[in-house]
Every structure is written in C-alpha cells, then in structure tokens.
C-alpha positions in Angstrom: 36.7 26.3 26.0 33.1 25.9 26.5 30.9 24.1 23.6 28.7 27.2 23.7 31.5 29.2 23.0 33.2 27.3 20.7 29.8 27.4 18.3 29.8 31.2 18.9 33.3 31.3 17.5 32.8 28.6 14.6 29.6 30.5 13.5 31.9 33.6 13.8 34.6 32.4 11.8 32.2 31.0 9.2 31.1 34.2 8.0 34.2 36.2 7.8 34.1 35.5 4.3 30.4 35.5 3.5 30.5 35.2 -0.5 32.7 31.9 -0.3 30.5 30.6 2.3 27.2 31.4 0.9 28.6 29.5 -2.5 29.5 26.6 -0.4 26.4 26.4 1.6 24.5 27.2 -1.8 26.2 23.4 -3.3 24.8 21.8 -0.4 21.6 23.2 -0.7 21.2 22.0 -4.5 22.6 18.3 -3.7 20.3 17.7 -0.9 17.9 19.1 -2.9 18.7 16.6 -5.4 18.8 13.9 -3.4 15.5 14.6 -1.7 13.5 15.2 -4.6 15.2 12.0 -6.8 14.2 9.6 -3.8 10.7 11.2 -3.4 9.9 9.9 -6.8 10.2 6.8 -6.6 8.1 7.3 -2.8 6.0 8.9 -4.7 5.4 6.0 -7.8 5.1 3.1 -4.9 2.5 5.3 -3.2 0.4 6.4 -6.2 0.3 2.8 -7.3 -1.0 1.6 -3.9 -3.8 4.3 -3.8 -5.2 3.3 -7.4 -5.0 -0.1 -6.2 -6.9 0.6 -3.2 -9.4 2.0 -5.6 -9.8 -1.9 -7.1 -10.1 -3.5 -3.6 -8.2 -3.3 -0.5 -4.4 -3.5 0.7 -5.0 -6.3 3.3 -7.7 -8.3 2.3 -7.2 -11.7 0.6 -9.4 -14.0 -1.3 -8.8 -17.6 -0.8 -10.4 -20.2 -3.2 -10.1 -24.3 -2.6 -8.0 -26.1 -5.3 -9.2 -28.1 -7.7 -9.6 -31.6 -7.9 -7.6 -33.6 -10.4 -8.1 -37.0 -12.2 -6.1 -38.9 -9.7 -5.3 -36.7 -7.1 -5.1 -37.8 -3.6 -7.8 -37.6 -1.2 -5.0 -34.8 1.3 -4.3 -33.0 -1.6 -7.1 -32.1 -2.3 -7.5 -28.3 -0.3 -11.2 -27.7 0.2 -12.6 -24.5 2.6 -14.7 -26.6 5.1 -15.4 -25.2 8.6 -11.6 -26.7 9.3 -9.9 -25.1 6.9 -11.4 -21.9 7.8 -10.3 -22.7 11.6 -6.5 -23.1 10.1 -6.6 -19.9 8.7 -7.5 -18.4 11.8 -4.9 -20.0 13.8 -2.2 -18.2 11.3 -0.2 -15.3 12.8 -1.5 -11.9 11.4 -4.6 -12.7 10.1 -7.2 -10.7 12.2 -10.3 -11.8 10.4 -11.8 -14.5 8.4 -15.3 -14.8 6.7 -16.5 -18.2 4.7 -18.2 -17.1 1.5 -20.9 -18.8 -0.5 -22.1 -17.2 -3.8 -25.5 -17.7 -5.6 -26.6 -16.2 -8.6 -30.2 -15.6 -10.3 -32.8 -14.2 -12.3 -34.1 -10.9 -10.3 -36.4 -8.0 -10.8 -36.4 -4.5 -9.2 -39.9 -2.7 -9.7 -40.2 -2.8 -13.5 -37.0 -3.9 -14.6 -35.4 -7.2 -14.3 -31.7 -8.3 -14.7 -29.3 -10.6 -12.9 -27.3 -10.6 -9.6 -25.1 -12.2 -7.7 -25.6 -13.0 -4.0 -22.7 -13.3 -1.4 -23.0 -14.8 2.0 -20.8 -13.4 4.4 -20.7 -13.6 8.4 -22.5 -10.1 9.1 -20.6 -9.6 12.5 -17.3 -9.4 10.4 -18.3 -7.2 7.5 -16.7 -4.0 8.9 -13.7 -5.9 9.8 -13.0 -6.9 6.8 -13.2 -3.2 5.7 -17.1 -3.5 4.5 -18.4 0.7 4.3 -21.8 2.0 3.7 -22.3 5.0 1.6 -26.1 5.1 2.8 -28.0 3.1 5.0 -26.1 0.4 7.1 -24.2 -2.7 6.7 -25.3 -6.4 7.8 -26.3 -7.6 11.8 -26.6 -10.9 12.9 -30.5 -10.3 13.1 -30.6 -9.9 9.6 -32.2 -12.8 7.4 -33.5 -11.1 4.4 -31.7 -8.0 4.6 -29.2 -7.2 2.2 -26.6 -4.6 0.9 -25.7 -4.0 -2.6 -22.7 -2.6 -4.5 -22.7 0.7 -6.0 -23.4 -0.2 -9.6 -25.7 -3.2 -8.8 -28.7 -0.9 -10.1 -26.7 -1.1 -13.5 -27.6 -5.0 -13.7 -31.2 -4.3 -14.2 -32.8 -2.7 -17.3 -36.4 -2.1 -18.5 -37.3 -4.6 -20.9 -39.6 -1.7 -22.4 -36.6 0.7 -23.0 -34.3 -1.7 -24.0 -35.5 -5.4 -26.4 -31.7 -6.4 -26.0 -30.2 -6.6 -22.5 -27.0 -7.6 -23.7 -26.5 -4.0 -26.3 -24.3 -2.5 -23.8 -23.3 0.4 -26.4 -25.0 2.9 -24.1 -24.0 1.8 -20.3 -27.0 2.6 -18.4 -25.8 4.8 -15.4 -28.5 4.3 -12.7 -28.5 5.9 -9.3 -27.5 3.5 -6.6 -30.0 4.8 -4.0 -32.8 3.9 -6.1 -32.5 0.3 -4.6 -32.1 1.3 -1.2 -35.0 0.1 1.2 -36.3 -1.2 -1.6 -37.1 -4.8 -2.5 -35.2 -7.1 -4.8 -36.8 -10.5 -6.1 -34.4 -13.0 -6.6 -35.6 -16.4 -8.7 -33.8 -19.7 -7.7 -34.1 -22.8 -10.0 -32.9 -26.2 -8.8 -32.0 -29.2 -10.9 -35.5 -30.7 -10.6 -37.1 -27.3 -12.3 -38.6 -26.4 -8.9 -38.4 -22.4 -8.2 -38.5 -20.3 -5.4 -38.8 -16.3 -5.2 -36.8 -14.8 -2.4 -37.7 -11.1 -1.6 -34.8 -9.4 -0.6 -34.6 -6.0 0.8 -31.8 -3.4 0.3 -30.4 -1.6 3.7 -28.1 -0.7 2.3 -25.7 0.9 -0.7 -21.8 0.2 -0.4 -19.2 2.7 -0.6 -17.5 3.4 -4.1 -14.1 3.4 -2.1 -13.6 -0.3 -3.6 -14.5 -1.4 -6.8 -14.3 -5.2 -6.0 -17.6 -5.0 -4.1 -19.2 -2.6 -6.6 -21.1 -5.3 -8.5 -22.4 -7.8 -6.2 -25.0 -8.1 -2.9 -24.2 -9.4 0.1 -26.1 -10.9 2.7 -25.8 -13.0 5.9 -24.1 -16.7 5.0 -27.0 -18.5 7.1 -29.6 -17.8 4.6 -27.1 -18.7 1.5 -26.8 -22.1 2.7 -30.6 -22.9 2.7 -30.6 -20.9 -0.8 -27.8 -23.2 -2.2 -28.9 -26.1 -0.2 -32.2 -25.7 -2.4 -30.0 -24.9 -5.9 -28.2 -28.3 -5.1 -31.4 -30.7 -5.1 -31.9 -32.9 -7.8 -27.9 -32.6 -8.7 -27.4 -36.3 -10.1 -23.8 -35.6 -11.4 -23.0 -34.9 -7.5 -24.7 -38.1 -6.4 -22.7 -40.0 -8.9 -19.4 -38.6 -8.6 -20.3 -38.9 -4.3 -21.0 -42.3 -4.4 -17.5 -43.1 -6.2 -15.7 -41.0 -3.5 -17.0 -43.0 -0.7 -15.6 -46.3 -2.3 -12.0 -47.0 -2.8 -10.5 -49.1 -5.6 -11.3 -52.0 -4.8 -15.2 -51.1 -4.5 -15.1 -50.8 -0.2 -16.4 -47.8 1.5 -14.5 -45.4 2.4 -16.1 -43.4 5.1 -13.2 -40.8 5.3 -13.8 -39.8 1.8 -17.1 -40.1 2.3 -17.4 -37.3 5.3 -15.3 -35.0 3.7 -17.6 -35.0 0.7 -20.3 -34.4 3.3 -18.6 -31.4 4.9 -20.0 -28.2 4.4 -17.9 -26.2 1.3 -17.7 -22.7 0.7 -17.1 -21.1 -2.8 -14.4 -18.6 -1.2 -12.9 -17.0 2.1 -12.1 -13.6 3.1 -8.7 -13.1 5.3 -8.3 -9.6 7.1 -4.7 -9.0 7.8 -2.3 -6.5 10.1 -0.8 -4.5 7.5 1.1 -5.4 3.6 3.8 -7.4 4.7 1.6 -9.7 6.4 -0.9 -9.8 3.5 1.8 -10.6 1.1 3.5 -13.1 3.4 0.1 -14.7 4.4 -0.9 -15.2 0.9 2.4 -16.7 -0.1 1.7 -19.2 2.6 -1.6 -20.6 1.7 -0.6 -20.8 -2.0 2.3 -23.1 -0.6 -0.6 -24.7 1.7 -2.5 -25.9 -1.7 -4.9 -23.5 -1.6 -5.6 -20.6 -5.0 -4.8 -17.2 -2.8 -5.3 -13.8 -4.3 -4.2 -9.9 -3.0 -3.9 -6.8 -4.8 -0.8 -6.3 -2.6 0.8 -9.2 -4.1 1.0 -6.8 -7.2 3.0 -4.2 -5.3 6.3 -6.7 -5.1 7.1 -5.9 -9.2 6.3 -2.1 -8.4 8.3 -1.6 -4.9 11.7 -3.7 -6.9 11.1 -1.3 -10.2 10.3 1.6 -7.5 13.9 0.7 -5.9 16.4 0.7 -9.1 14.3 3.6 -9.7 15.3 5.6 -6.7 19.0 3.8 -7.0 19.6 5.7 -10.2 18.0 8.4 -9.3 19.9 8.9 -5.8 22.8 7.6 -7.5 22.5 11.1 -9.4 22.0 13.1 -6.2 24.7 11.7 -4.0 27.4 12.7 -7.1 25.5 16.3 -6.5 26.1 16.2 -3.0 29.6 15.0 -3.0 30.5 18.0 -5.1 29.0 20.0 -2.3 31.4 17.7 0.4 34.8 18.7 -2.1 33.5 22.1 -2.3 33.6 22.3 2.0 36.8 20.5 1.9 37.8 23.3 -0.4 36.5 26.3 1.8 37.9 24.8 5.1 41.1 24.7 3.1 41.6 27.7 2.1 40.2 29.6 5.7 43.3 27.1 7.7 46.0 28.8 4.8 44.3 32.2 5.4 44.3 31.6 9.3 47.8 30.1 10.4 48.6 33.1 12.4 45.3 32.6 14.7 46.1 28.8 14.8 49.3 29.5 15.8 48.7 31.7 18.9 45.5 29.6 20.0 48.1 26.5 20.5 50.4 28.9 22.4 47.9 30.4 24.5 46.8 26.7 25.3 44.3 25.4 22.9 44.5 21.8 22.9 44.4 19.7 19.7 41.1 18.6 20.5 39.3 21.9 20.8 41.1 22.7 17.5 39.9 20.3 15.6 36.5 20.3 16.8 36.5 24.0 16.2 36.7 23.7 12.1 34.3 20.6 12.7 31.9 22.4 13.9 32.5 24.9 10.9 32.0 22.4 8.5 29.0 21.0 10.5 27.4 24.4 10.0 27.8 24.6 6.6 25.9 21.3 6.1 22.8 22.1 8.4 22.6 25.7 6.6 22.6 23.8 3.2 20.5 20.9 4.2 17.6 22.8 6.1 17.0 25.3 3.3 17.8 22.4 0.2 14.7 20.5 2.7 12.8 23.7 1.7 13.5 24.2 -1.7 13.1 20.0 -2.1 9.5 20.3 -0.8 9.1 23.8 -2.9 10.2 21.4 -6.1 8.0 19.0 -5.1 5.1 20.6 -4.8 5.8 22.0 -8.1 5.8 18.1 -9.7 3.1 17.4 -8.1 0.9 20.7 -9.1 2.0 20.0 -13.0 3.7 16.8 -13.3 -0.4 15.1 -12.4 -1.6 16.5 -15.9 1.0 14.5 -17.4 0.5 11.3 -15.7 -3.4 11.4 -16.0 -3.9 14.1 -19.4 -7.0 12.9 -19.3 -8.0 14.7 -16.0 -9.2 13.7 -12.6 -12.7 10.8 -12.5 -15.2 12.2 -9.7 -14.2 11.1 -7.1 -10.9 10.3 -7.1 -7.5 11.6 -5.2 -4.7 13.8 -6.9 -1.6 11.5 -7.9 1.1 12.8 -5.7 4.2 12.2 -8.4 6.9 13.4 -5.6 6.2 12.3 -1.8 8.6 13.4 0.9 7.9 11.8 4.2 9.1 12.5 7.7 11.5 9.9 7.6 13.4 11.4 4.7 13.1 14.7 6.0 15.4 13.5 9.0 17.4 11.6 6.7 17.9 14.0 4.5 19.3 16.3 7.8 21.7 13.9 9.1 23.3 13.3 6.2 23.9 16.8 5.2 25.3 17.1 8.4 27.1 14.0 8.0 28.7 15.3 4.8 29.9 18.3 5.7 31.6 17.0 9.4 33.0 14.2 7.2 34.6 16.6 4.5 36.1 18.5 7.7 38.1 16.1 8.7 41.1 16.7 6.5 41.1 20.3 7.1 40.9 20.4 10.7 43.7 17.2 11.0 46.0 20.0 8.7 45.1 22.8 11.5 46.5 20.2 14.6 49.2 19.5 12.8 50.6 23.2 11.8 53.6 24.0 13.7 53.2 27.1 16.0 56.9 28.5 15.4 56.3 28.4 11.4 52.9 29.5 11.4 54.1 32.7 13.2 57.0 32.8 11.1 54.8 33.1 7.9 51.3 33.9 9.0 
C-alpha cells in the first residue's frame, strides 16, 4: 500500500464517525490552545519588560566607570580608563564599539535664560554605532569642534530668571520645546581653580531622539575639545599636585616613575561598549566587573526578569500540558474504541495481505491526523485569545493609559518558533497516544476477529 493511499484511507476512516472525532480533535484544540497562550505570557512579560527598558537606554550598550582608589591599595589594582584600558576593551570578543568619555559641567545661557548643563565628549565617528539618533538636524563628524548635540529635555535645564526668582521651585516642570535650541548657540562658563573663566559658544546641530531617555538630559560633543576644556578646569588644582607628588615616591621617599606615568596618563570619567546582541552585553559586563572595573547595562536587569519569566511559564505550561494530555487519553480512547468497532476490517486486511507494518501505520496516521486538525485550528484560536489579552488585558497593566509616544504592551506574544513547536508537538501527541491502539490492531488474531466481528 502506497503512503498516498494509506492517508486517503486513514482520513477516510477518521470520519466515519464524525461527532466522536470532532470531540476528540475539539480536546486537542483547547490544550494546545492552552499551552500556547500559557507560554506566550511569560514571552510576552520578558518582551514588554525589554521594550520599556529600551525606553531608559539601550539593550547592548554598557557604561564602564574606573574603580576607585583606596587608602592602601596597590598601585595594579587600581583599574583606571587610560588609552590602554580602552585598547583592552577592544581586544574583548563581542564588543563592536568603544568610545572614551569625558564629562564637564557649567554655568550656561541660551538667549535670555540661563541654567546648567552637562557636556560629554565622545569620539564623533562612533556616535551612531553606539546607537546615537537624531530627531532633527544631525549627529557629530570629526570636523566638528564647537558643534554640539543636545538631549531632548536639555531645553528644560534653562529658565528665565524673569519668569521664575527660584530655579530650583520645580512645582511646575517647565516643558520647553527641544527644537528651540537647535542651530542655536549655547554659552557655556568654565571656572578653574585659580578663578580664571572662559566662555565657550557652543552651537546646537542637533536634537537627540526621545527613543532613549539616558541621553535625554545631557550634550554631547567631540572628546578633542573636552580635553582642552578639562585641561583648563584642572589648572590651579593643588590637592592633585599634592596627592601626585606622593604617588611618584614610594615608602621609603624614592621616585617611583611607574606610578608617576600612570598618574600622568590621560583618564577618562567613563567608556561606552557597543556589543553583538544581550548575551554578549550581559557576559561582557560580568567580565569587566571581575576585571576591577564598575560596569553597568540595563540588560543586566533582564537576568531576575527572564528566571521569574521561566517559573512563570513552568507553571503555566505545567497547566497546559495536563490540558493537552487529556486530549492524548481522549485519542487513545477514540482509536480504542474504532479497533473494537473494526475487527472484522482488520481481520480480512491481514488475510488479504496487509502486513503488520502497514497496519499499524494505518491507525498512526489516524491518530496523527487528529493532532494536526487539533493543533492548526488550537494555533488559531491561541492567536484569536491572544489578541484578545493583548486588546484588553494593556488597560490593566497600564490603567493609566498610553504616554505619547510610546508602544502598546503586548501581554501575550506568540512567536514563529512556538508556532512550530506548538505543531510538532500536537502532532507528537496524538502519534504517541496511537501507539497502544494500533499495537492492539497487529496483534488481533484474524480467525477470532472473523469469528466475532
């Protein structure tokens, strides 16, 4: 017997009795139902967790700060982000970008209004890289000197001293409009330890995207000019010229020129690391906190939520796969009962030369059926119920409706992966609970089954 022909005659077979069949399909359909919508859940918490933390700053960026010195401490513990260190990083597998950072912050004034702001210098080649996006105007080139771009609610660190005596009464936030600053020219005020100042005019290219709020409050601009900024900050700092001179002598009051030219070496306040993907930012960050250096990445959050997300879903598809095997005993059940209501057939397709094989795979495939009808149409009433959660389970989760702005929690998520799954397994379950029926069909004797049959 042909395979074509021996699905013709399962398919046949199946539907002689077509209320029984349509109950048993009708089980399957609910428990991969359940299954499906019980794992999408917890899909669905781990992925609305990542997109409002994508909202705070990105997935694959990590912010590496230099340890601090203790009383004591040896001169190779100490982890400082020189040019060297920044080379190190580099060199790591599945870092893709790195930028030294060096913040300054000042006095500034835009048009009438004054305020405060603080200035980061970052490599302007690498700004897009390290997932940098302009809502207007452009981001940083290496021509750049004065050029700078600002976050989105940088306008809200100025204030007109006319409107407002107190700066610091922030009962009514002011809410400017970001473009106001762009193309427009900031004056920034720099005072150094010897009371000398310098104005630096500053001029706005550009207005960040609100996608991240991490760079909403601060202005970048290219590292080059920060140095000569802080390099002018830094004069007259007696503190450092103490504390350098003790570093370049050792106990016993001899120089010590190592400690000496690391002191020199230039320092910056923080680093940016661009990684592949998640995994590499979580295992990248573990790895330079074990280096000695203070790491930081909003995806080491996501470890607590994925294990809670996982005993979530184990409960959960704990309760579905208890639905399902209901569904499995209920095929065992109809296969059961068509062998008893069959003998006769069984009997005189063994005499007419049916071998055991084609037997068995003949209520196989009946079984098989049942679990592709019940798991194709319990895949669409699982996306039909999850649509449903999504549509009015969001109110619930956020009652206090949607910011401008920002996407539609997705409670249930069913992706293509769990679609398949979701297939083979019903599948699975239903070949699996017709084993036992079609081993009793081989095993009927052909002179008793006509007997009785």
């Amino acid at each position: 017997m042909k395979n074509y022909d021996l699905l013709l005659l399962a398919n046949k077979n199946l539907w002689r009795r077509k209320g029984r069949t349509v109950l048993t399909v009708l089980g399957v359909i609910i428990g991969t139902a359940s299954i499906v919508v019980m794992l999408s859940l917890g899909i669905g918490l781990v992925e609305s967790q990542k997109k409002q933390m994508s909202q705070w700053g990105s997935l694959n960026i990590i912010r590496v700060q230099q340890s601090w010195d203790f009383p004591g401490q040896e001169d190779g513990q100490q982890k400082r982000l020189t040019d060297e260190a920044i080379a190190e990083i580099r060199e790591i597998e599945g870092v893709t970008a790195v930028s030294p950072a060096i913040e300054v912050g000042g006095e500034a004034s835009f048009g009438k209004k004054m305020g405060h702001i603080m200035l980061v210098g970052l490599e302007p080649a690498l700004m897009e890289q390290l997932e940098f996006s302009v809502s207007h105007g452009r981001l940083l080139n290496q021509d750049d000197r004065f050029n700078v771009v600002a976050g989105s609610q940088v306008i809200n660190n100025f204030w007109d001293p006319r409107q407002r005596s107190n700066p610091w009464n922030w009962e009514e936030p002011p809410q400017g409009d970001s473009l106001e600053l762009l193309n427009k020219r900031i004056s920034l005020s720099l005072y150094n330890n010897k009371q000398q100042k310098r104005i630096y005019s500053l001029n706005v290219v550009g207005i960040l995207s609100e996608k991240t709020m991490e760079h909403s409050w601060y202005v970048y601009a290219p590292i080059s000019e920060l140095k000569k900024m802080r390099e002018f900050t830094n004069q007259g700092r007696q503190e450092e010229v103490y504390f350098q001179e003790y570093m370049e002598k050792d106990p016993g009051g001899r120089s010590s020129s190592s400690s000496a030219r690391a002191k020199k070496e230039e320092q910056y306040s923080f680093a940016l690391v661009r990684t592949n993907d998640v995994a590499d930012t979580r295992r990248i960050s573990r790895q330079l906190r074990d280096s000695g250096y203070n790491a930081y990445s909003i995806a080491d959050n996501l470890e607590g939520i994925e294990e809670a997300a996982r005993r979530f879903q184990a409960i959960l598809g704990g309760i579905g796969a208890i639905t399902l095997l209901v569904a499995a005993i209920g095929i065992t059940n109809t296969m059961v009962m068509s062998i008893y209501e069959r003998t006769r057939e069984i009997a005189i397709m063994k005499v007419i030369g049916a071998s055991f094989r084609e037997i068995r795979w003949l209520f196989l495939t009946e079984s098989s059926l049942i679990g592709l009808l019940g798991g194709f149409f319990g895949l669409g009433l699982s996306f039909a119920l999850s649509s449903l959660l999504n549509h009015y389970g969001s109110s619930f989760v956020n009652p206090g409706g949607m910011m401008p702005g920002q996407e539609a929690i997705q409670i249930s998520v069913i992706p293509l992966w769990l679609v398949g799954f979701a297939l083979l397994f019903s599948i699975g379950i239903g070949l699996i609970a017709g084993i036992y029926p079609a081993n009793r069909a081989i095993n009927l004797d052909p002179i008793t089954a006509m007997r009785h049959g």
